[in-house]
GUKE-578595 format. One record per residue: residue number from 1; residue in one letter; y negated, x, z of N, C-alpha, C in turn. Coordinates in Angstrom, 3 decimals, padded with zeros to 6 digits. Each point is the difference from the previous one (the first is absolute). Example, Ala and Ser with C-alpha at 12.3 -4.5 7.8 and 13.67 -1.06 7.14 Angstrom:
2
  nr rest      nc2      nc1      nc3     cac2     cac1     cac3      cc2      cc1      cc3
   1    a  005.690  013.190  007.800 -001.190 -000.890  000.000 -001.200  000.900  000.000
   2    s -001.050 -000.350 -000.720 -001.190  000.820  000.060 -001.090 -000.770  000.730
***
This chain:
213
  nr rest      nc2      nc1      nc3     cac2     cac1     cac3      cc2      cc1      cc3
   1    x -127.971  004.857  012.070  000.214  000.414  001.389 -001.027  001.062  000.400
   2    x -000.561  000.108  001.018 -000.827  000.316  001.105  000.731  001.396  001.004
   3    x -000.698  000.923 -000.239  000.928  000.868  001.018 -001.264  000.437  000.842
   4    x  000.420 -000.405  001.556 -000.787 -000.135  001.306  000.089  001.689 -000.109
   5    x -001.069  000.575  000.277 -000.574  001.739  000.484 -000.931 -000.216  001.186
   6    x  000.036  001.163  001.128 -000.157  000.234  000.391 -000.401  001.378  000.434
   7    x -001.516  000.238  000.312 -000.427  001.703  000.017 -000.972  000.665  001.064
   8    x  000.263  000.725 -000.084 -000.046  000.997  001.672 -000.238  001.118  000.121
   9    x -001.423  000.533 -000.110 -000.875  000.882  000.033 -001.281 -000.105  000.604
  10    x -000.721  001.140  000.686 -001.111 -000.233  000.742 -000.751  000.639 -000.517
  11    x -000.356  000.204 -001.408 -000.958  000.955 -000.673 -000.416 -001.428 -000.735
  12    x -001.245 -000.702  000.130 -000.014 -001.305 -000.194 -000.301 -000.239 -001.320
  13    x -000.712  001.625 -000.681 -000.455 -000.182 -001.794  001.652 -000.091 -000.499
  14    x  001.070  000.994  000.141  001.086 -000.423 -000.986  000.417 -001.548  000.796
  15    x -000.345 -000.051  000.732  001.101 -001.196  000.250 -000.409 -000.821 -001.050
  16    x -001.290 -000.286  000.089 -000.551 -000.837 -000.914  000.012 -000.017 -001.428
  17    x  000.162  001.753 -000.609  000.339  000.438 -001.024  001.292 -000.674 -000.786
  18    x  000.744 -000.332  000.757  001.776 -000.008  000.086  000.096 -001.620 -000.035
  19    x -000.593 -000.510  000.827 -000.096 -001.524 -000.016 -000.939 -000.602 -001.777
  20    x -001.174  000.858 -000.066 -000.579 -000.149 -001.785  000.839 -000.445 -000.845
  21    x  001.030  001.782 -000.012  001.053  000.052 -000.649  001.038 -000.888 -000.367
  22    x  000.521 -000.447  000.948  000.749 -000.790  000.563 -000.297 -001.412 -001.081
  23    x -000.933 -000.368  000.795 -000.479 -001.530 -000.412  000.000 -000.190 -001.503
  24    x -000.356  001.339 -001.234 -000.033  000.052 -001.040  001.538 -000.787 -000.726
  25    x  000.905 -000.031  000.910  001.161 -000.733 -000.345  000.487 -001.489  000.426
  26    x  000.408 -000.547 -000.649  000.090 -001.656  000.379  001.443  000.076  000.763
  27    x  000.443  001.351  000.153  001.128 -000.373  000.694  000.476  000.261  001.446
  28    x -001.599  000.622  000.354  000.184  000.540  001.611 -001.036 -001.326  000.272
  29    x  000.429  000.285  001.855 -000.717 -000.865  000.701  000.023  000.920  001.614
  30    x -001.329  000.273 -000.269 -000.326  000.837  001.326 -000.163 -001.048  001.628
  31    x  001.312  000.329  000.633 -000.128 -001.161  001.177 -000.999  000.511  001.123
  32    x  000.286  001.366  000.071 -000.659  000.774  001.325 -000.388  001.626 -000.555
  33    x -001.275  000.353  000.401 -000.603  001.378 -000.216 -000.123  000.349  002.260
  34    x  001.066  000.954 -000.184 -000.681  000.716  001.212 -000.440  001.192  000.514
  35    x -000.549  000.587  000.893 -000.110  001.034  000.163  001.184  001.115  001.009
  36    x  000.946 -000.813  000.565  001.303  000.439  000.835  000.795 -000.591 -000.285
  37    x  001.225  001.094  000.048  001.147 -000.786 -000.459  000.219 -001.247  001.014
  38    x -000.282  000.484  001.564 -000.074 -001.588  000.801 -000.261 -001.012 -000.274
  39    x -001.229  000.379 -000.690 -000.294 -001.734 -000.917  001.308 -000.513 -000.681
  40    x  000.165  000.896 -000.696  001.350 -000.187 -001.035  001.000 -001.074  000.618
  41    x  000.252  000.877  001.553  001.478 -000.192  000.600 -000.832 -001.683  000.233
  42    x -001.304  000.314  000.923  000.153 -001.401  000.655 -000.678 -001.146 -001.018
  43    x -000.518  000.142 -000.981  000.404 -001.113 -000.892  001.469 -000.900 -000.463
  44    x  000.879  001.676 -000.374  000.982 -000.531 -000.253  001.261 -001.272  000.879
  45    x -000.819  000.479  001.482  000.822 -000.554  001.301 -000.352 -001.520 -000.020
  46    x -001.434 -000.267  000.046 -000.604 -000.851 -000.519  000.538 -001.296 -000.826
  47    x  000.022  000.479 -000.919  000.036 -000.602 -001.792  001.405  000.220 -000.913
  48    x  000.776 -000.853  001.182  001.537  000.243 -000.344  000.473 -000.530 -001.233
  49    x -000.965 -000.995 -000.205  000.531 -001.025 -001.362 -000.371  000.898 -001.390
  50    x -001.561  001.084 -000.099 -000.168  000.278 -000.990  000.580  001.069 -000.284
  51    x  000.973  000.207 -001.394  000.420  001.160 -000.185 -000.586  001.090 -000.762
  52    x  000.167  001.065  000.542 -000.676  001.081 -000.442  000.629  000.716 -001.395
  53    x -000.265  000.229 -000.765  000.620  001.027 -001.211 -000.398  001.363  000.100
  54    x -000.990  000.394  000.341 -000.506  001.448  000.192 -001.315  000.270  000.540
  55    x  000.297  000.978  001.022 -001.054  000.840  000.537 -000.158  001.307 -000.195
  56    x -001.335  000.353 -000.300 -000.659  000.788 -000.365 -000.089  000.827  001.132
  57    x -000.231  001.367  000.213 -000.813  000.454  000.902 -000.084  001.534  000.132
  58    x -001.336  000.482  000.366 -000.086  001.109  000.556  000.691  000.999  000.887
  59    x -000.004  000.961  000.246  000.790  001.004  001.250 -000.909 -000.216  001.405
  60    x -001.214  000.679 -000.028 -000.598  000.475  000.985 -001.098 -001.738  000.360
  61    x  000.504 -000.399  001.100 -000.488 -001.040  000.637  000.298  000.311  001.044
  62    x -001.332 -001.143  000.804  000.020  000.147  001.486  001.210 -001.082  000.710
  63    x  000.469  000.162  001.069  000.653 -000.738  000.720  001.651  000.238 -000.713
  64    x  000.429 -000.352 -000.928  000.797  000.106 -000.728  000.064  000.233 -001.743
  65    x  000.453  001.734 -000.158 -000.139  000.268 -001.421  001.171 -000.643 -000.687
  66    x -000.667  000.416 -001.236  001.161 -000.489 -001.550  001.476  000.677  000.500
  67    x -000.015  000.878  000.597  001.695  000.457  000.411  000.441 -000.982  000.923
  68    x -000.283 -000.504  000.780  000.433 -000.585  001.481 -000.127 -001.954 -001.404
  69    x -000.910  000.185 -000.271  000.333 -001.271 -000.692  000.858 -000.538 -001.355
  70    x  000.352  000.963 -000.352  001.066  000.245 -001.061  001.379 -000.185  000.609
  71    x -000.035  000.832  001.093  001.100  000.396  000.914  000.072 -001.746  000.527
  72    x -000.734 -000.285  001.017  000.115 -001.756  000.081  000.634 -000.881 -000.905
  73    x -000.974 -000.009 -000.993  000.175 -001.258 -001.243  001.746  000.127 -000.308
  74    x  000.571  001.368 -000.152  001.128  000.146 -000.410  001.630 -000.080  000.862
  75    x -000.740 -000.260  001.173  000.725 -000.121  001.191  000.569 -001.685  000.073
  76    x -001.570 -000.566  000.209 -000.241 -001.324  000.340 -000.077 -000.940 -001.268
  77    x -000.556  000.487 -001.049 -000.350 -000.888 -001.157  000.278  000.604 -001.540
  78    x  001.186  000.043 -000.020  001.278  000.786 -000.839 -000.768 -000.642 -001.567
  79    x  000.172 -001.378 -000.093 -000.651 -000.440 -000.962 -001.520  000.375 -000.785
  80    x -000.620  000.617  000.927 -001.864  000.342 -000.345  000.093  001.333 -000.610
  81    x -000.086  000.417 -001.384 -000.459  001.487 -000.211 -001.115  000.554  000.237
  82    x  000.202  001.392 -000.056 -001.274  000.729  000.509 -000.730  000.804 -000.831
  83    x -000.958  000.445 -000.028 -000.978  001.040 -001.002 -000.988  000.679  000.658
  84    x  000.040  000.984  000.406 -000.480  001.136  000.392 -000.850  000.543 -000.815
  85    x -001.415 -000.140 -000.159 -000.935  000.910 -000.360 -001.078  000.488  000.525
  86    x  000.334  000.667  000.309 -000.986  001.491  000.843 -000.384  001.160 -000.512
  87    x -000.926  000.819  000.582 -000.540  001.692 -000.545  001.302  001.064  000.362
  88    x  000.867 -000.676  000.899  001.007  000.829  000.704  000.829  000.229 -000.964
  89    x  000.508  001.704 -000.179  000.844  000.013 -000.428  000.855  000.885  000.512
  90    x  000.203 -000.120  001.701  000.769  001.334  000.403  001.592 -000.666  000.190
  91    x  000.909  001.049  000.178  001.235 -000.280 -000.640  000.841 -000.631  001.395
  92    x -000.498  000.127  001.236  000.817 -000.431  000.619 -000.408 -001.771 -000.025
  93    x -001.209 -000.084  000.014 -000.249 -001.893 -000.116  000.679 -000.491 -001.012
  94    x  000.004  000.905 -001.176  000.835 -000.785 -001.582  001.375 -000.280  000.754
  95    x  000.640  001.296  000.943  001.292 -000.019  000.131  000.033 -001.481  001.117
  96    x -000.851  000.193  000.661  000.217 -001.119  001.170  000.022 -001.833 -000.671
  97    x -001.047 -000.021 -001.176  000.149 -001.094 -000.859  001.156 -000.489 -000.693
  98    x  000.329  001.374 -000.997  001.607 -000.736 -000.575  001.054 -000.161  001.250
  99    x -000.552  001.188  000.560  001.670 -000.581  001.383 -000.237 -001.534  000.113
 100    x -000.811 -000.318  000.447 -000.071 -001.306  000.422 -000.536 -001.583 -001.224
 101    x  000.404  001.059 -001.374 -000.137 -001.040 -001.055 -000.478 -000.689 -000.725
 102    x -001.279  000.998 -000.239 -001.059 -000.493 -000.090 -000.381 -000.134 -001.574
 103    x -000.343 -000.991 -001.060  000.340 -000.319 -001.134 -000.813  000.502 -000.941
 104    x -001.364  001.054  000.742 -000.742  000.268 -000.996 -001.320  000.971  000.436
 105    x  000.115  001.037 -000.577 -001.215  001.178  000.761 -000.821  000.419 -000.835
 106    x -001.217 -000.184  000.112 -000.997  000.590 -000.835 -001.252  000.558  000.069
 107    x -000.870  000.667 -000.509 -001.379  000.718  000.565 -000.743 -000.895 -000.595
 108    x -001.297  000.003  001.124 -001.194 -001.247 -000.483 -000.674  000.344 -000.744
 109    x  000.055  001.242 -000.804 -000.463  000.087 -001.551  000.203  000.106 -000.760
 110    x  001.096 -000.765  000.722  000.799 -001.369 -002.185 -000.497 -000.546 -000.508
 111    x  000.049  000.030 -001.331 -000.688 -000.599 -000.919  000.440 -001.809  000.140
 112    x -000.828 -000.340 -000.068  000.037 -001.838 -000.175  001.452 -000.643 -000.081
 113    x  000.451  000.737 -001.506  000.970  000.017 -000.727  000.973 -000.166  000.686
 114    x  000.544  001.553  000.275  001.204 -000.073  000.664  000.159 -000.416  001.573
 115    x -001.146 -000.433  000.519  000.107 -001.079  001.074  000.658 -001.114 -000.075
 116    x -000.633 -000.357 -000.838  000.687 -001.358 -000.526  001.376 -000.044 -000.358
 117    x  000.010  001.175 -000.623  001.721 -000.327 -000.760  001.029  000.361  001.205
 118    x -000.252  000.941  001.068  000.507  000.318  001.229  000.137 -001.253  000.517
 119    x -000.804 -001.301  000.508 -000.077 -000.997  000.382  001.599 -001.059 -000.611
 120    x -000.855  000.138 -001.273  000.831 -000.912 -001.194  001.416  000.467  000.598
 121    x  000.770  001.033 -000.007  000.915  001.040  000.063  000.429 -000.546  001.243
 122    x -000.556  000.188  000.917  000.898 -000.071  001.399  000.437 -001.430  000.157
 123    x -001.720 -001.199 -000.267  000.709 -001.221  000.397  001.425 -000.262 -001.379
 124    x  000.068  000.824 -000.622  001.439 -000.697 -000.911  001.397  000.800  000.229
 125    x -000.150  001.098  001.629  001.266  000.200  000.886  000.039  001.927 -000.834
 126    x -000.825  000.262 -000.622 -000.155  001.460  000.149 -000.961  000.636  000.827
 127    x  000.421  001.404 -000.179 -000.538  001.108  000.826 -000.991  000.451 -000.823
 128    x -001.265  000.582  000.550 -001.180  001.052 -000.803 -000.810  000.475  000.750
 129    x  000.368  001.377 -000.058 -000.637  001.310  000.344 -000.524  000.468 -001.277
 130    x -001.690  000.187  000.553 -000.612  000.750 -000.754  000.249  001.555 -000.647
 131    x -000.148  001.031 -000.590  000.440  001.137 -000.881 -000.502  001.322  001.535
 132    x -001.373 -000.484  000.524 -000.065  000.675  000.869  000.920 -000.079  001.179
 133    x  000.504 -000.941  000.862  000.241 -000.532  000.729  001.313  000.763  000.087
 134    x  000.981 -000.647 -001.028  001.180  000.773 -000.881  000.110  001.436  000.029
 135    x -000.931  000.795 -000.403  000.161  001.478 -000.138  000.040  000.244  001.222
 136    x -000.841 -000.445  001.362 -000.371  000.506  001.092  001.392  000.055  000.646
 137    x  000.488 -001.441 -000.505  001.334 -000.237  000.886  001.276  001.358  000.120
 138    x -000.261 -000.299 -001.575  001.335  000.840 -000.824  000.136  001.681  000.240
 139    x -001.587  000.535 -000.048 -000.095  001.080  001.006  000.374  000.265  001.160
 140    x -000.552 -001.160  000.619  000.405  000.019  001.635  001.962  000.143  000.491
 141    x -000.003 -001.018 -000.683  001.613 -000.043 -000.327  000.969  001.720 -000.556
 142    x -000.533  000.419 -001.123  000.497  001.036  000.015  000.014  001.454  000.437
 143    x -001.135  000.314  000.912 -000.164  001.002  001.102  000.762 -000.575  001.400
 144    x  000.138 -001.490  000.051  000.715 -000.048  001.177  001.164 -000.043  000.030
 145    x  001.102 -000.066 -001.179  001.023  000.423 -000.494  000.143  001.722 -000.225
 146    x -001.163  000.482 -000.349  000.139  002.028  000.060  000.145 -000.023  001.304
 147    x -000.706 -000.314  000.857 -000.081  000.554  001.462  000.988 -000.560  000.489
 148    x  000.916 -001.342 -000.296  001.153 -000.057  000.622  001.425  000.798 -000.211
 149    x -000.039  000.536 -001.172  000.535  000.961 -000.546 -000.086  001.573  000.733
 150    x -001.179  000.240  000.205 -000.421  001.553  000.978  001.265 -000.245  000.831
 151    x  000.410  001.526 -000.017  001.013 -000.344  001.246 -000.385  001.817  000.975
 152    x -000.425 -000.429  001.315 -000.670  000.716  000.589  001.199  001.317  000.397
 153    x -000.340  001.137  000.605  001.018  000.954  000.780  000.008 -000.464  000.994
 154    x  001.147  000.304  001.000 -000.267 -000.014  001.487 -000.731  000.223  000.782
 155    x -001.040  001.350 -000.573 -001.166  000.545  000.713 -001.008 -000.990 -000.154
 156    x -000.103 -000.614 -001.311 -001.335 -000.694 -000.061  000.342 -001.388  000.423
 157    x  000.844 -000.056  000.683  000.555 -001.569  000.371 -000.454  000.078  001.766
 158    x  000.393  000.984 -000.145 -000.699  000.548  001.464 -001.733  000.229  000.473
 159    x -000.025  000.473 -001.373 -001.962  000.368  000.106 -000.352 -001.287 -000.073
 160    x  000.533 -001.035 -000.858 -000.911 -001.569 -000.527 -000.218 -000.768  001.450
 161    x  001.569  000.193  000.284  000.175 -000.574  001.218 -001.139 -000.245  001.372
 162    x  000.111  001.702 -000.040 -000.806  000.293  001.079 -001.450 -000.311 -000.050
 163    x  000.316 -000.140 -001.320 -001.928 -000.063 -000.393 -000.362 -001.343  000.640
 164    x  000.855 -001.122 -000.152 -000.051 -001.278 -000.012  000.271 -000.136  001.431
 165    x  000.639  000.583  001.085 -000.318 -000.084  001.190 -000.812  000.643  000.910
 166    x -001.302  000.290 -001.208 -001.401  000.235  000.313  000.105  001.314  000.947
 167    x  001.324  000.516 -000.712  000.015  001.823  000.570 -001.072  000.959 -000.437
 168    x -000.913  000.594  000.628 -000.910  000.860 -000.648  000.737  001.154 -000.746
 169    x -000.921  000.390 -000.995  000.392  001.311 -000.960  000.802  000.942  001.072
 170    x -000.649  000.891  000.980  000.326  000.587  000.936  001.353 -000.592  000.674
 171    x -000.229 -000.972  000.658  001.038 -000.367  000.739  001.459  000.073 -001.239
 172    x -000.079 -000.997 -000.741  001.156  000.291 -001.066  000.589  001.832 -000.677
 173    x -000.763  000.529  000.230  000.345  001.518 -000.319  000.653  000.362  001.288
 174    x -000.003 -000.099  001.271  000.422  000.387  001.272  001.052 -000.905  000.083
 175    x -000.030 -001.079 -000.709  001.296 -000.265  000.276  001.086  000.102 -000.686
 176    x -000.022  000.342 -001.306  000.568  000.348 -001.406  000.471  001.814 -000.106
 177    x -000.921  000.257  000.942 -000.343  001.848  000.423 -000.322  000.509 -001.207
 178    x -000.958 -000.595 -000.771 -000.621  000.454 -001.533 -001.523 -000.086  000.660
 179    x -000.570  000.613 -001.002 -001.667  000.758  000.296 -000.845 -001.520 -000.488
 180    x -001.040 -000.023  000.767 -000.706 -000.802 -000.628 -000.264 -000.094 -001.283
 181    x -000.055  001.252 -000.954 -000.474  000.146 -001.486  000.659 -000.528 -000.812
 182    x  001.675 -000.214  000.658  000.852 -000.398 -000.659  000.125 -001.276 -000.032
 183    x -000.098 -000.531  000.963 -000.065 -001.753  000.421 -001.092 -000.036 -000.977
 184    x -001.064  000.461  000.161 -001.490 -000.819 -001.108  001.058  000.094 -001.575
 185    x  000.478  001.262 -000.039  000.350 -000.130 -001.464  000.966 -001.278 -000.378
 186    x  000.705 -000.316  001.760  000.902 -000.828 -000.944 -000.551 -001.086 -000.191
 187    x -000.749 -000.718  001.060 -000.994 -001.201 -000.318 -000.994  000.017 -001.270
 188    x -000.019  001.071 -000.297 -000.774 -000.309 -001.562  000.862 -000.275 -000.952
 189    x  001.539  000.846 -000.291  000.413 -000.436 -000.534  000.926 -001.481  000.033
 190    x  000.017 -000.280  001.421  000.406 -001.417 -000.416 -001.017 -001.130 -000.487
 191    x -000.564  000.284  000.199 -001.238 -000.950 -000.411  000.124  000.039 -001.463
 192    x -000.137  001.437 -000.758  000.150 -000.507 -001.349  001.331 -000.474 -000.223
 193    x  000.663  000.524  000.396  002.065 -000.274 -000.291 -000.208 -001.589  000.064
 194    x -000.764 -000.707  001.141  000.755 -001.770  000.491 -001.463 -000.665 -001.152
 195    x -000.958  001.012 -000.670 -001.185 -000.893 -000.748 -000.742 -000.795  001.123
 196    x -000.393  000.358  001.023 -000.917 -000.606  001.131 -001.221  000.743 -000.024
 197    x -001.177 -000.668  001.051 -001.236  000.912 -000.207 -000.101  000.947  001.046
 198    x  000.512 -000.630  001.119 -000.068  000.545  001.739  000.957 -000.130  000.877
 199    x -000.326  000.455  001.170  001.366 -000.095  001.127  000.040 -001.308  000.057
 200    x -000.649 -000.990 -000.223  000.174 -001.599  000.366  000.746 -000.795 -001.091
 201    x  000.356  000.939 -001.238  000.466 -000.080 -001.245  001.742  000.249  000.789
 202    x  000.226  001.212  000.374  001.283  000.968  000.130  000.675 -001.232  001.616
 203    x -001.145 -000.658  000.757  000.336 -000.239  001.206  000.893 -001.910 -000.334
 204    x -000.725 -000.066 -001.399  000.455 -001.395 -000.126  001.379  000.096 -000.968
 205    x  000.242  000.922 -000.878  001.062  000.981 -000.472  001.573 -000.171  000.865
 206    x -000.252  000.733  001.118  000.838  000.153  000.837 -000.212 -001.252  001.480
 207    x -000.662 -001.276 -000.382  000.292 -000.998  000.660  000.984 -000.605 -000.689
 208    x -000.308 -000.283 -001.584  000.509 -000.573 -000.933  001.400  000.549 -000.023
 209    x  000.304  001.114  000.034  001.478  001.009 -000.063  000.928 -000.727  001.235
 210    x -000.897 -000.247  001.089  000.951  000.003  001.255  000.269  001.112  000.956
 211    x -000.991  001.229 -000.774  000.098  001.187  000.871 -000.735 -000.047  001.563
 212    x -001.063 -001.531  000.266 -000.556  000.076  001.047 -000.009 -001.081  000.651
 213    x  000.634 -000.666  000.966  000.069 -000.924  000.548 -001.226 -000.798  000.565
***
C-alpha cells in the first residue's frame, strides 16, 4: 500500500528537499507539491476520488498559512493528517495547531531520520512533536497556568483595568486620587506579577479577565 502525501511550502529548495526525502521510500507517493495552502484546498475540491493520507506543510505562506490550513483540513477533511514543519516556534501558533489537531510539529532542522519516523508515526494514527516543539509548548503552558493563578488586589484590578481602557498614567492617578509615581509603580509591578512585557501585555490580561468590555 501507497500512502498519497501532499506538501505545502513556498521556500522551493526544502520543498524539494522533503519531496528527495520522501521518494527515498517505496511507500510514499507525492500527489501534489504546493506553494499555498489554496492550492491544497483547491486541489482537494477538485480531486474528490483521490484520497489523501497526509499533508505536509509549512506555517508562513502566502494567501493561506499552515494554521488556516491545518485548521481547514481538520474541519472539512477529518480523515487527512497533518505535519507541520516550520522555523516557527512561538507558543501561541503551537497552541493554535493542537487546538485544532494537528498530528505533528517539527523544526526544519531535523535530521532526515526523525522526519521520517514522524511521517511513519502519524500515518499509523499517532501524534509527534518534536523535543523542541514540546519544551516550547510545556513552558508556555506552565507560566500560563502561574499567571492564572496571580490573583490581583482590588487596586491593581483597577490600575490593569484602566490601563486597558487606554487611561493615561496621569489620568488614572486623578482618578484613583494616587500620584502619578504611584500608578508607574503599580504598572511595573504588574507587569512582572501577570509575566508580560508591556501595557499591550497587561491590556490583553484584563481583556482575557473580563475586566474590559
Amino acid at each position: 500500500m501507497k500512502y498519497n502525501i501532499m506538501i505545502a511550502d513556498d521556500h522551493s529548495m526544502f520543498l524539494d528537499g522533503l519531496v528527495s526525502i520522501l521518494n527515498t521510500e517505496d511507500d510514499y507517493n507525492i500527489v501534489l507539491t504546493a506553494k499555498t495552502g489554496k492550492e491544497v484546498v483547491k486541489f482537494l475540491s477538485i480531486n474528490k476520488d483521490i484520497v489523501i493520507d497526509l499533508v505536509i506543510t509549512d506555517i508562513s505562506m502566502p494567501d493561506m498559512d499552515g494554521i488556516e490550513l491545518n485548521a481547514f483540513l481538520k474541519k472539512n477533511n477529518k480523515h487527512i493528517k497533518t505535519l507541520v514543519v516550520s522555523m516557527h516556534s512561538v507558543p501561541d501558533m503551537i497552541d493554535r495547531l493542537i487546538e485544532n489537531e494537528v498530528d505533528g510539529y517539527m523544526n526544519k532542522n531535523t535530521r532526515k531520520e526523525e522526519f521520517l519516523m514522524a511521517v511513519k508515526m502519524i500515518l499509523n494514527g499517532e501524534k509527534y512533536f518534536s523535543k523542541e516543539i514540546t519544551a516550547v509548548y510545556m513552558k508556555n503552558k506552565f507560566q500560563k497556568k502561574t499567571v492564572d493563578n496571580v490573583k490581583l488586589t482590588k487596586r491593581e484590578v483597577q490600575v490593569v483595568t484602566l490601563i486597558a481602557e487606554e487611561f493615561t498614567t496621569l489620568e488614572i492617578a486623578d482618578k484613583l486620587f494616587l500620584s502619578k509615581h504611584t500608578i508607574e509603580s503599580y504598572r511595573k509591578n504588574l507587569i512582572i506579577k501577570l509575566d508580560v512585557r508591556n501595557l499591550a501585555g497587561l491590556t490583553k490580561y484584563a481583556l482575557k479577565k473580563g475586566y474590559v468590555v
